[in-house]
C-alpha positions as CSV (number, residue, x, y, z in Angstrom):
1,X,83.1,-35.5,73.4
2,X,79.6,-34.9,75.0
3,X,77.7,-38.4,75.9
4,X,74.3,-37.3,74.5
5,X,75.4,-35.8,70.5
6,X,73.0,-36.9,68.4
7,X,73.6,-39.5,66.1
8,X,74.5,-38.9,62.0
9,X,72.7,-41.0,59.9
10,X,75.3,-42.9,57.5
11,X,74.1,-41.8,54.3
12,X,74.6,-38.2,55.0
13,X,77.9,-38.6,56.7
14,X,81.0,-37.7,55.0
15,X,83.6,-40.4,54.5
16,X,87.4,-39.1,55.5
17,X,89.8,-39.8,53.2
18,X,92.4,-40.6,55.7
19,X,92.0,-43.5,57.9
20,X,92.5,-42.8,61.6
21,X,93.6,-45.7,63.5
22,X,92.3,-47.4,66.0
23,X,93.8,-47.1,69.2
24,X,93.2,-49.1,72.0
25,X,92.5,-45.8,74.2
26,X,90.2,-44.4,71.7
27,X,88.5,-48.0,71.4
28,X,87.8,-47.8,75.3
29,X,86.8,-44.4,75.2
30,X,84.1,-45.5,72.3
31,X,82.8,-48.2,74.3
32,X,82.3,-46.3,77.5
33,X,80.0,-43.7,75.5
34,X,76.1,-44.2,76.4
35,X,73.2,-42.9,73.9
36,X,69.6,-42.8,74.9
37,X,66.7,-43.2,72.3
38,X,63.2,-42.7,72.5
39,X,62.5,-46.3,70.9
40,X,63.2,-49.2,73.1
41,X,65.9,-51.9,71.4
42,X,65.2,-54.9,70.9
43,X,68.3,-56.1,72.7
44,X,68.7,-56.0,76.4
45,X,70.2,-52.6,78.0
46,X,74.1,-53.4,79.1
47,X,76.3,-51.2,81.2
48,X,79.3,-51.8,78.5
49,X,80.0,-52.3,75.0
50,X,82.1,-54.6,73.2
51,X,83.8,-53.9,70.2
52,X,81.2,-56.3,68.1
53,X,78.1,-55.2,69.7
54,X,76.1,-54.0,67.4
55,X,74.8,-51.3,69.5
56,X,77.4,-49.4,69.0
57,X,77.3,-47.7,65.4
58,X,80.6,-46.7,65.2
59,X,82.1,-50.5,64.9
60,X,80.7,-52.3,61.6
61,X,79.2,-55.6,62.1
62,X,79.1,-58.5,59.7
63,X,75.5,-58.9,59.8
64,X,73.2,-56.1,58.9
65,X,71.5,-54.2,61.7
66,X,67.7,-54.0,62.5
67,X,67.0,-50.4,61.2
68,X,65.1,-48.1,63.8
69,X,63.5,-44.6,63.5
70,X,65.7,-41.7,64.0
71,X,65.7,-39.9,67.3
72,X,64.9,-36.6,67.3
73,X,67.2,-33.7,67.3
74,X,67.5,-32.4,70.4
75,X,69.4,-29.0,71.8
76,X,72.5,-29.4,73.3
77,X,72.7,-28.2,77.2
78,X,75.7,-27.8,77.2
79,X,77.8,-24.7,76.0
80,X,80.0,-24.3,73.1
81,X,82.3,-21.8,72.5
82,X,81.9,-20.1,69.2
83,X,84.8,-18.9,67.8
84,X,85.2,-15.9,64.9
85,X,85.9,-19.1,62.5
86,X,83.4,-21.3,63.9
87,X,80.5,-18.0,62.8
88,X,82.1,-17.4,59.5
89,X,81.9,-21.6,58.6
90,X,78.0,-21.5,59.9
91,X,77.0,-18.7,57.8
92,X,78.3,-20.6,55.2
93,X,76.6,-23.3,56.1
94,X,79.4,-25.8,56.6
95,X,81.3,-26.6,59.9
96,X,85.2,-28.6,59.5
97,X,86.3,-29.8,63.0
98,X,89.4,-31.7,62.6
99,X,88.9,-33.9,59.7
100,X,85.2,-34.0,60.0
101,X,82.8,-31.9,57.7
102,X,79.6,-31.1,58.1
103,X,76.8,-29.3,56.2
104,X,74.0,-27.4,57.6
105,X,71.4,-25.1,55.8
106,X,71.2,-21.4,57.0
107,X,67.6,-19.6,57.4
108,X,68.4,-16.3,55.9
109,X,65.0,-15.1,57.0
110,X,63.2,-16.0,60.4
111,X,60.0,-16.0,61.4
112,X,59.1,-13.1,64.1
113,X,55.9,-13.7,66.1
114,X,54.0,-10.3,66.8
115,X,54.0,-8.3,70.3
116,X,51.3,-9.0,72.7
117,X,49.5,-6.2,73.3
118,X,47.2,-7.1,75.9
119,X,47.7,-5.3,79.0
120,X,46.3,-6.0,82.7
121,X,43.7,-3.4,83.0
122,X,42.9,-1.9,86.0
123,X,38.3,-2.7,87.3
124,X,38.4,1.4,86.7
125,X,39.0,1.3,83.1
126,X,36.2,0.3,80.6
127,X,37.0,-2.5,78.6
128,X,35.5,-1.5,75.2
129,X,38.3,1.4,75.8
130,X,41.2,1.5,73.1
131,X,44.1,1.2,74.8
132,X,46.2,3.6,72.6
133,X,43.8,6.3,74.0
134,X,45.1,8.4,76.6
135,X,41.6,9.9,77.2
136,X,38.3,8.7,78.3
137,X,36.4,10.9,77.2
138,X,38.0,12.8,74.3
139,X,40.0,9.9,72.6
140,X,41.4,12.1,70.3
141,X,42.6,15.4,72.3
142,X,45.7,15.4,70.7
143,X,43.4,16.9,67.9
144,X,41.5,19.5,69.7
145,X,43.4,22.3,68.5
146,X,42.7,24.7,65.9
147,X,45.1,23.4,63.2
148,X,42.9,20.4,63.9
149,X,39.8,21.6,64.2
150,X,40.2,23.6,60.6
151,X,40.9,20.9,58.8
152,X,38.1,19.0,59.9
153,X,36.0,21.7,59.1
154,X,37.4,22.2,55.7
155,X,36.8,18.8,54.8
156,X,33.1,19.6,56.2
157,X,30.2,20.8,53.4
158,X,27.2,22.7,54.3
159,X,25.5,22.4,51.8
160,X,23.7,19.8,48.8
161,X,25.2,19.3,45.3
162,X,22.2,21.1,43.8
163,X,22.3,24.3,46.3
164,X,23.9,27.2,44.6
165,X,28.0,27.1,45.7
166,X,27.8,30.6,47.2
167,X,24.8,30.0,49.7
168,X,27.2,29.1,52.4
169,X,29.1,32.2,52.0
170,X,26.5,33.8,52.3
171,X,24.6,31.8,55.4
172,X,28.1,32.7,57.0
173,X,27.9,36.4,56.0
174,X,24.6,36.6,57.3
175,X,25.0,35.3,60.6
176,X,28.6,36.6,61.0
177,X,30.7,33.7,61.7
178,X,33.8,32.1,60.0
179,X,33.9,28.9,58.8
180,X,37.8,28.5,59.5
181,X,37.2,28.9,63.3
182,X,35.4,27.4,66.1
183,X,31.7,28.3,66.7
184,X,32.1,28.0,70.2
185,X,34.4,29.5,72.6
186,X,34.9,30.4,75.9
187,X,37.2,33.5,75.9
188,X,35.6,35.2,72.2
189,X,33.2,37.4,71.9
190,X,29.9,37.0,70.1
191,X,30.1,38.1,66.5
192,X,29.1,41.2,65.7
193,X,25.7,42.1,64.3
194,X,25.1,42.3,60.8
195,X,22.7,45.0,61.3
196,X,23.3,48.6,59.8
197,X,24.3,51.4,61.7
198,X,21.4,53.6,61.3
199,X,19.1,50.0,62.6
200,X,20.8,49.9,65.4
201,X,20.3,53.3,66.2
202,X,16.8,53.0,65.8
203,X,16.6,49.7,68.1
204,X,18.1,51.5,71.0
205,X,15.6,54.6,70.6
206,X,12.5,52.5,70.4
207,X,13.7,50.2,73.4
208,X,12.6,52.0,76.4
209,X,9.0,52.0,74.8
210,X,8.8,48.3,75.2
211,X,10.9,47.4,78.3
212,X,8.8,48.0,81.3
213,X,10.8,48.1,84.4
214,X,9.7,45.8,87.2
215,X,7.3,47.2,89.7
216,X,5.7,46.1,92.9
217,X,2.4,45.1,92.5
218,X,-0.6,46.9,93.5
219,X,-4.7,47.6,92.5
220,X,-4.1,51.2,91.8
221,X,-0.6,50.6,90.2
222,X,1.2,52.8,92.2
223,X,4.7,52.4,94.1
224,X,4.7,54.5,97.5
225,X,7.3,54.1,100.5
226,X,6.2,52.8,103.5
227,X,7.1,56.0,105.5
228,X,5.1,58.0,103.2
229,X,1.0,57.8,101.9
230,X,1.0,59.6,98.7
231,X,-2.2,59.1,96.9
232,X,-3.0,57.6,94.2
233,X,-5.7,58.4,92.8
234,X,-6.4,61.8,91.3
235,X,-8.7,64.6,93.3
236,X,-9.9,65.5,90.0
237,X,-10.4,64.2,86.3
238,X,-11.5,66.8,83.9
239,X,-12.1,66.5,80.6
240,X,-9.8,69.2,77.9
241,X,-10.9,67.8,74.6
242,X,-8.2,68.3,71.9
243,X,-5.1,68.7,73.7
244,X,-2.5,67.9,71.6
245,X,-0.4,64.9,72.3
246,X,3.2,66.6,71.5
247,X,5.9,66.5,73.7
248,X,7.7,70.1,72.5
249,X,4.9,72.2,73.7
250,X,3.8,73.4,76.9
251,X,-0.2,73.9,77.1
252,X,-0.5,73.7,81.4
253,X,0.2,77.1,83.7
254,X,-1.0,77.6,87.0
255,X,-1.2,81.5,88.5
256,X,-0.4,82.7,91.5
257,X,-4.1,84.0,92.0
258,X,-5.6,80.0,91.7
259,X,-6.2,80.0,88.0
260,X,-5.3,77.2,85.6
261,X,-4.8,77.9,81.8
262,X,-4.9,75.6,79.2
263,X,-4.5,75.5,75.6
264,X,-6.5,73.2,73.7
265,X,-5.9,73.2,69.5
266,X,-6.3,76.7,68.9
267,X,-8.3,77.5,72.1
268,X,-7.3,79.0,75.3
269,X,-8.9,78.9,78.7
270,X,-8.3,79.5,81.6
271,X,-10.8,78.4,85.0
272,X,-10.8,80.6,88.4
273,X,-10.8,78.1,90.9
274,X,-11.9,80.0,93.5
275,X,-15.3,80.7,91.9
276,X,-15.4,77.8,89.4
277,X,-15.7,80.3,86.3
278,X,-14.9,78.8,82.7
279,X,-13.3,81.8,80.6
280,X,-12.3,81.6,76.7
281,X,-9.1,83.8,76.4
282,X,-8.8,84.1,72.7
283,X,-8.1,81.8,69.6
284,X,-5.2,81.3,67.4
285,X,-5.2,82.8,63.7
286,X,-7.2,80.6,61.1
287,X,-4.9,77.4,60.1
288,X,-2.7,77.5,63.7
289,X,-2.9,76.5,66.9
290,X,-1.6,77.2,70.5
291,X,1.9,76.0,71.3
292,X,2.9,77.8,74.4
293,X,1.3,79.1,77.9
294,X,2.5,81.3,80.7
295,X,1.4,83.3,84.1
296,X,3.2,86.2,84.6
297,X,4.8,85.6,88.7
298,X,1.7,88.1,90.2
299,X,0.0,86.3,87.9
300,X,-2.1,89.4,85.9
301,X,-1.2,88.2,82.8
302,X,-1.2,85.5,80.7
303,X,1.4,85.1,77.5
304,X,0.2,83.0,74.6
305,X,2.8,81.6,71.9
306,X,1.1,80.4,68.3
307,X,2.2,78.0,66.0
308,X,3.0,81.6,63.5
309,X,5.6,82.8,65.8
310,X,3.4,85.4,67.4
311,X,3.3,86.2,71.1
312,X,0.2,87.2,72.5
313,X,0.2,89.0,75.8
314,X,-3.3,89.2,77.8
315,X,-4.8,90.7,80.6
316,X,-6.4,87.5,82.6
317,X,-8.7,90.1,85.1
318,X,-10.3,92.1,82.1
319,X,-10.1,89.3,79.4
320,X,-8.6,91.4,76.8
321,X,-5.6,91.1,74.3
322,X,-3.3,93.9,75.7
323,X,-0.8,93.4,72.1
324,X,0.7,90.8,69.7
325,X,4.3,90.7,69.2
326,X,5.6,89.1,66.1
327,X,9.3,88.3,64.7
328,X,9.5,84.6,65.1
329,X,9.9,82.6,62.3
330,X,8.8,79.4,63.8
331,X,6.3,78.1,66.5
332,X,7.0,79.7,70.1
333,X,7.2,76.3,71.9
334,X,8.4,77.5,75.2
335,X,7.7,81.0,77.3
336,X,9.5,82.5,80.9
337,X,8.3,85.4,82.5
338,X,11.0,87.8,84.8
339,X,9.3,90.9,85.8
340,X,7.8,92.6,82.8
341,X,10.5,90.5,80.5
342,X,8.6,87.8,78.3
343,X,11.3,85.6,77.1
344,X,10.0,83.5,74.2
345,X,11.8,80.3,72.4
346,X,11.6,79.2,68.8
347,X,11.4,76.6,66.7
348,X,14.7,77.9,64.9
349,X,17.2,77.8,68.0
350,X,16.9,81.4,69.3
351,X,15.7,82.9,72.4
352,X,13.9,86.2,72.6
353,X,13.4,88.8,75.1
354,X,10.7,90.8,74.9
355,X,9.8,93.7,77.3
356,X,6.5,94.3,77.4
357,X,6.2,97.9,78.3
358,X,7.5,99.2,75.0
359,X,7.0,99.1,71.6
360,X,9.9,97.9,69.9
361,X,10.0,94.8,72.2
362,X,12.4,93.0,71.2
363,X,15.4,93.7,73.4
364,X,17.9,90.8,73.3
365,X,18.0,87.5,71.3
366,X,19.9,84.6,72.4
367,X,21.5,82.2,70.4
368,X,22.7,79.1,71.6
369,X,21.3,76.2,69.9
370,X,21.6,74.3,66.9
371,X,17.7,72.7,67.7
372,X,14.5,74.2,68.6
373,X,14.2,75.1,72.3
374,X,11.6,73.3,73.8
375,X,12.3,74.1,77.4
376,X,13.0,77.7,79.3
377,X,12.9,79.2,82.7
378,X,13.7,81.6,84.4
379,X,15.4,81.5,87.8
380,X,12.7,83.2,90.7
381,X,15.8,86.0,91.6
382,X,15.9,87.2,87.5
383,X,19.5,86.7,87.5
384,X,20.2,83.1,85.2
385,X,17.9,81.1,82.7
386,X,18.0,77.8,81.7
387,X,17.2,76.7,78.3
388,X,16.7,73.4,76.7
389,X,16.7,72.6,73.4
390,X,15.8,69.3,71.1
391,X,19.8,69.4,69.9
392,X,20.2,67.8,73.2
393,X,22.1,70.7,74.9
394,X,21.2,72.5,78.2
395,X,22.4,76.2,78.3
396,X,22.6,78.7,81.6
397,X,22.6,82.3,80.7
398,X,23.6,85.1,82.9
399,X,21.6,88.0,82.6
400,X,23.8,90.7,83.6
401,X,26.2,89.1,81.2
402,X,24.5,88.6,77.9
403,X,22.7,92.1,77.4
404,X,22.4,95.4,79.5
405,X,18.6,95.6,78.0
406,X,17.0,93.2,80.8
407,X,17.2,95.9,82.8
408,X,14.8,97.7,80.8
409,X,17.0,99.7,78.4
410,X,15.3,100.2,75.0
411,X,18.7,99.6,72.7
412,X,18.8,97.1,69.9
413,X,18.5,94.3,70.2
414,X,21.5,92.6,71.4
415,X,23.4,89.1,71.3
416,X,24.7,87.4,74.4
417,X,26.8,84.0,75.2
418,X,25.8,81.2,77.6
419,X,27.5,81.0,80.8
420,X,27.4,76.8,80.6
421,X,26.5,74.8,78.0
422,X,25.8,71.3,79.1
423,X,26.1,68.3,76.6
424,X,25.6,65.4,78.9
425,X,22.1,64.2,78.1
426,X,21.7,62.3,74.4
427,X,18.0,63.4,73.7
428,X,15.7,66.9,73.9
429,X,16.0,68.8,76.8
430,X,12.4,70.2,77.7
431,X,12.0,69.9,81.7
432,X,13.7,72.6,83.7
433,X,13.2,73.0,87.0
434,X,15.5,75.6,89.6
435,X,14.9,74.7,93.3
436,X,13.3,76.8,95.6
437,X,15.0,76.8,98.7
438,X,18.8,76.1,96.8
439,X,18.7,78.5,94.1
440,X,22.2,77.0,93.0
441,X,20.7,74.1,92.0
442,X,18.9,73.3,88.6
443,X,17.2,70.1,87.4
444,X,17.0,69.0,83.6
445,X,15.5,65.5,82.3
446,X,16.4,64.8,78.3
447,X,13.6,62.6,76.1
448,X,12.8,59.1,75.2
449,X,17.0,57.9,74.2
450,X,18.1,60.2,77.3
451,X,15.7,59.8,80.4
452,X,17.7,60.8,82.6
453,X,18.0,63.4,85.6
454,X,20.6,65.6,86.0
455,X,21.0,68.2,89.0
456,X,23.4,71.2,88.0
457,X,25.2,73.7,90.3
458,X,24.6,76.8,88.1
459,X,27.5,78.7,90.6
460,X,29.9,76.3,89.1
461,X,28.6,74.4,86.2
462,X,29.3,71.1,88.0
463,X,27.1,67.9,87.3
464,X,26.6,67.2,90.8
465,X,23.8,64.0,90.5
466,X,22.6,61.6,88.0
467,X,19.8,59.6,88.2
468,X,18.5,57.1,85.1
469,X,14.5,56.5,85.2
470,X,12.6,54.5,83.0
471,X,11.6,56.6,80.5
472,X,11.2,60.0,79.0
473,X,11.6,63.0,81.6
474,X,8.9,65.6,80.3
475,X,8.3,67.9,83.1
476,X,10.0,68.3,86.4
477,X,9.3,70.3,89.9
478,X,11.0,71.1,92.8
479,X,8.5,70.6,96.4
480,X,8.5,74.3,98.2
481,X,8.4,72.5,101.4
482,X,10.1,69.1,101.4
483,X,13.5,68.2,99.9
484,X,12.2,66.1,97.1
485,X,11.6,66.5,93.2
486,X,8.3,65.3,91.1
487,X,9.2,64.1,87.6
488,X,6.4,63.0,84.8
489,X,7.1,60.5,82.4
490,X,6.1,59.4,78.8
491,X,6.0,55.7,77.2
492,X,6.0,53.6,78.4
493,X,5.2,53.9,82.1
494,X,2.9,56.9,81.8
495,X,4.1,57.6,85.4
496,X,4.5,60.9,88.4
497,X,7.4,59.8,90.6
498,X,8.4,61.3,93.8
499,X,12.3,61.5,94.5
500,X,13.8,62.4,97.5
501,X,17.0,64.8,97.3
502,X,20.1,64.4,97.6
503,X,19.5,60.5,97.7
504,X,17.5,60.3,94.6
505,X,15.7,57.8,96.2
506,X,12.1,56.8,94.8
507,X,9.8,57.9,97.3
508,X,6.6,57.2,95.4
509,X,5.3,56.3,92.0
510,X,2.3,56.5,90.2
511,X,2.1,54.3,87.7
512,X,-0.4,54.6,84.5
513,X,-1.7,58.3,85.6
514,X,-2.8,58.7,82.3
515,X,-3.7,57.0,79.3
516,X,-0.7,58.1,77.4
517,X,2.3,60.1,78.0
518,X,2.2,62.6,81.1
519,X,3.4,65.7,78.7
520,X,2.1,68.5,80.6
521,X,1.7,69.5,84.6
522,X,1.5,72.7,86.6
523,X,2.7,72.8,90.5
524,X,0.0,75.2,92.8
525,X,0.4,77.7,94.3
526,X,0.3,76.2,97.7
527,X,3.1,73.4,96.1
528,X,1.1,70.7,97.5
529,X,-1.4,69.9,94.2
530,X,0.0,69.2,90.8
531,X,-2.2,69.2,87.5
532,X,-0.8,67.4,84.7
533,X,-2.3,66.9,81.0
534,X,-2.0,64.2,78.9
535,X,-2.8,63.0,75.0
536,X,-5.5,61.5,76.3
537,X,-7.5,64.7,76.9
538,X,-7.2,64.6,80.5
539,X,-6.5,67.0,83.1
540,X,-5.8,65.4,86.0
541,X,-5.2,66.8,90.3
542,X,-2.9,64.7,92.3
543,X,-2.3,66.0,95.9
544,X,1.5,64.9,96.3
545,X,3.0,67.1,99.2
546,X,0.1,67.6,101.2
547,X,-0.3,70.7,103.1
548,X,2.1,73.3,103.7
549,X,3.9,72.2,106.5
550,X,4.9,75.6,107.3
551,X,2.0,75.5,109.4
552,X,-1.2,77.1,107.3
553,X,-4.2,75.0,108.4
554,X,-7.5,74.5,106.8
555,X,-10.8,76.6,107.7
556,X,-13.1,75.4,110.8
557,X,-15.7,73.3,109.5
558,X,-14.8,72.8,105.9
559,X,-14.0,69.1,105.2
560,X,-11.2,67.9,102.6
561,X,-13.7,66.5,99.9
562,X,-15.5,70.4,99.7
563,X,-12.3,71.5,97.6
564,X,-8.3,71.3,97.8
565,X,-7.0,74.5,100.4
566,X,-4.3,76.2,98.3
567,X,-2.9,77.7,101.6
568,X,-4.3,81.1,101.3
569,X,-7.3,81.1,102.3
570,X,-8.5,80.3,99.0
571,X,-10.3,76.3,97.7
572,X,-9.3,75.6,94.3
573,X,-12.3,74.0,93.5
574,X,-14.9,76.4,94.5
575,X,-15.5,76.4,98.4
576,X,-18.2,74.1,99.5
577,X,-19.7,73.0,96.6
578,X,-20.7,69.1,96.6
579,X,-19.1,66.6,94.2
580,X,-22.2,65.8,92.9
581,X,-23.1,69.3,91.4
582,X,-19.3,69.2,89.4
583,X,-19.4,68.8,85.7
584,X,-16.9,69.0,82.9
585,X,-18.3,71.2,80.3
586,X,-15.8,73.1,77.3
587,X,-12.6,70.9,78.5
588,X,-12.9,72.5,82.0
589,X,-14.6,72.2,85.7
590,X,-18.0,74.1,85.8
591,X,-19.4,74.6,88.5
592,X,-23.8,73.8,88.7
């Protein structure tokens, strides 16, 4: 048995019922047994015990013992082997070895003491940091996803107790989101607008009127490259009161023989600019006005469309109506002389060709658009013209194609097809321009939605360039001398720009040339000086090309400020007469 098993007091010690006897081996073993206690005895320490020493508490004494306090219990360090029977007796709570009994009590339930949590934390992490966070900066990414992000935002209200329960339907409707998904993302696009249709329409048609493109600045706000000095200012400012401001007509046409005509309400004149005469050609029936103006190509006669549908054709040298020509059931916006063939357009889509030599002078009608044409010329050789209408469409007819009665023939009048019919711009079609030295080539610009370039090939219909400006395209011209093309603009630059071909290139701009939209312009005879009206009942000269460079050269002693040389021999303004002595009298320059 172990030296240091602790001691049983004697009232809870069970008595055997047999007597074991003492042996003298187990008596010396007893005696050689040594206990320690925590309390010191109050009789002296000896190596041995007797059998009537009354330290030992196996042997009974005759006298009663000094009771003492009970040492403590104390675990045993040394090992026991548990058998299957020894753990069946101590969850019973009562352990037999031999003859000796003993009872315990068994703790059924046992007190656990909690985990400790904290952790040695690295200087890095912040201590006011949860630790069962795995982020620092999005504790909870584990719920950043949509499932996660709904139900937070179903358990979200937008609105009061007292607000009506369907405004936030509505709010949502109205600024087209979805409450059951994220307001912001990186890879989805905006909503959608909740505008209609038809607003939208109307936002993009009004847009170019109050985006102004950049610019570089200058006093006369004008853009010119360095390699070229265009002015820009006009020659000229004359004043041509009541010129309407619409952007379907054509009111400007400049002669062969230096004479500018110009329709103003129902009035027409026309100013010789080689002796600075004013004439008044004729007036328009009571109640209508003058839509359209034309020079024949020598430039003898002038032919006048009227809001009625009438064409007048007049004899500029004797200032006489020669006859009126009537069929039209709409304003003649647009007219194109080739040879002694007045082609006329209409308000209702068709194209007329009159020949002017006979009485029944309708020889051919043309029908190709679903708007009113707006835009027409003919090509210099007679063989193709180009009409443009305001259903957006540019057609090319062939001559020898559509009727045999250009040629002169006096049949009935006859219906012809368009060799190409171009759909690429998105607004009306009124500037037309062919080129002079490329006769291949023809130039259209469309309207406000639209303005935009385009160069044809008429040979084969192709689209060859493309250029976008800032705003309308309302007349165009090709230069006689140079490879470049002038273009005049409406709202909201108010602009003549310079391009050179085939680049397309800006070569010079002048911005603001008139008060309101550029509608109208003539190129001279000399293709150096363009005129161009405006709705602010303005005719403004702008010397763009310079002189021919073909090699004409101004007259010995005449300076540049006496007039503008037209290249044949001729001053447009009236040849040396001072500025001073120049006045504006009836919408044209008179000369003192």
């Amino acid at each position: 048995m172990p030296p240091n098993n602790p001691k049983t007091p004697t009232r809870h010690r069970s008595r055997s019922e047999t007597k074991t006897p003492l042996t003298p081996s187990l008596a010396t073993g007893l005696n050689s047994v040594a206990y320690n206690s925590p309390t010191k005895s109050r009789f002296p320490k000896q190596s041995g015990t007797t059998i009537g020493d009354v330290s030992n508490p196996f042997i009974a004494t005759t006298s009663k013992p000094t009771s003492r306090p009970p040492s403590p219990i104390k675990r045993l360090t040394g090992g026991i082997q548990v058998t299957d029977s020894l753990a069946k007796q101590a969850s019973g709570g009562i352990i037999r070895k031999g003859s000796a009994e003993s009872r315990i009590d068994v703790i059924t339930r046992d007190y656990v003491p909690p985990l400790k949590t904290d952790m040695k934390r690295s200087r890095s992490t912040p201590a006011n940091r949860s630790r069962e966070h795995g982020d620092r900066y999005i504790p909870a990414r584990d719920l950043l996803n949509d499932e996660g992000i709904t139900k937070k935002l179903d358990a979200m209200t937008l609105e009061a107790v007292s607000v009506d329960p369907t405004h936030t339907a509505r709010l949502a409707d109205a600024v087209g989101i979805q409450l059951d998904k994220r307001v912001l993302g990186f890879h989805e696009p905006p909503p959608p607008s909740a505008s209609s249709k038809l607003m939208a329409e109307h936002r993009e048609y009004a847009r170019s009127l109050y985006t102004r493109p950049g610019e570089l600045a200058s006093n006369t706000g004008a853009v010119t490259n360095k390699s070229r000095k265009v002015p820009t200012v006009p020659e000229r400012v004359l004043d041509a009161p009541g010129m309407a401001d619409d952007f379907y007509l054509n009111l400007l046409s400049w002669s062969a023989l230096n004479i500018v005509a110009v329709a103003l309400t129902e009035n027409t004149y026309v100013w010789k600019a080689d002796t600075g005469d004013v004439v008044h050609v004729g007036e328009a029936p009571e109640g209508s006005y003058v839509s359209s103006v034309d020079f024949s190509a020598d430039g003898g006669f002038l032919g006048i469309g009227v809001g009625t549908g009438d064409v007048e054709l007049w004899d500029i040298e004797n200032n006489s109506k020669l006859r009126t020509m009537s069929g039209h059931l709409g304003q003649v916006a647009a007219l194109s002389w080739n040879g002694h063939i007045l082609s006329s357009a209409c308000g209702d889509g068709t194209i007329w060709h009159h020949d002017v030599r006979i009485a029944r002078h309708k020889v051919a009608e043309l029908v190709g658009h679903t708007g009113e044409v707006c835009g027409l010329k003919w090509r210099p050789d007679g063989e193709l013209l180009a009409s443009g209408g305001n259903d957006n469409v540019v057609n090319i007819w062939d001559a020898r194609m559509s009727t045999g009665s250009i040629t002169g023939e006096s049949t009935e009048a006859s219906r012809g097809g368009a060799k190409w019919t171009k759909r690429n711009h998105t607004a009306a079609v009124k500037a037309l321009a062919w080129c002079p030295w490329q006769p291949s080539l023809l130039a259209s610009g469309g309207g406000t939605s639209d303005a935009t370039i385009n160069i044809w090939n008429s040979t084969t219909g192709a689209r060859l360039h493309t250029l976008k400006t800032p705003s309308q395209v309302t007349t165009l011209h090709w230069s006689p001398h140079r490879k470049e093309i002038l273009s005049t603009h409406g709202y909201p630059t108010n602009s003549i720009m310079i391009h050179s071909y085939p680049s397309l290139e800006r070569v010079a701009e002048i911005r603001d040339a008139h008060e309101s939209r550029v509608l109208f312009s003539a190129l001279g005879p000399a293709g150096d000086v363009v005129v161009t009206g405006a709705g602010d009942e303005n005719l403004k000269f702008w010397r763009v090309w310079g002189q021919d460079i073909s090699g004409t050269k101004k007259k010995k002693g005449i300076k540049e400020n006496d007039g503008v040389y037209s290249g044949t021999g001729d001053f447009l303004w009236g040849e040396g007469v001072p500025r001073a002595n120049r006045t504006t009298k009836s919408g044209v320059l008179t000369i003192r």
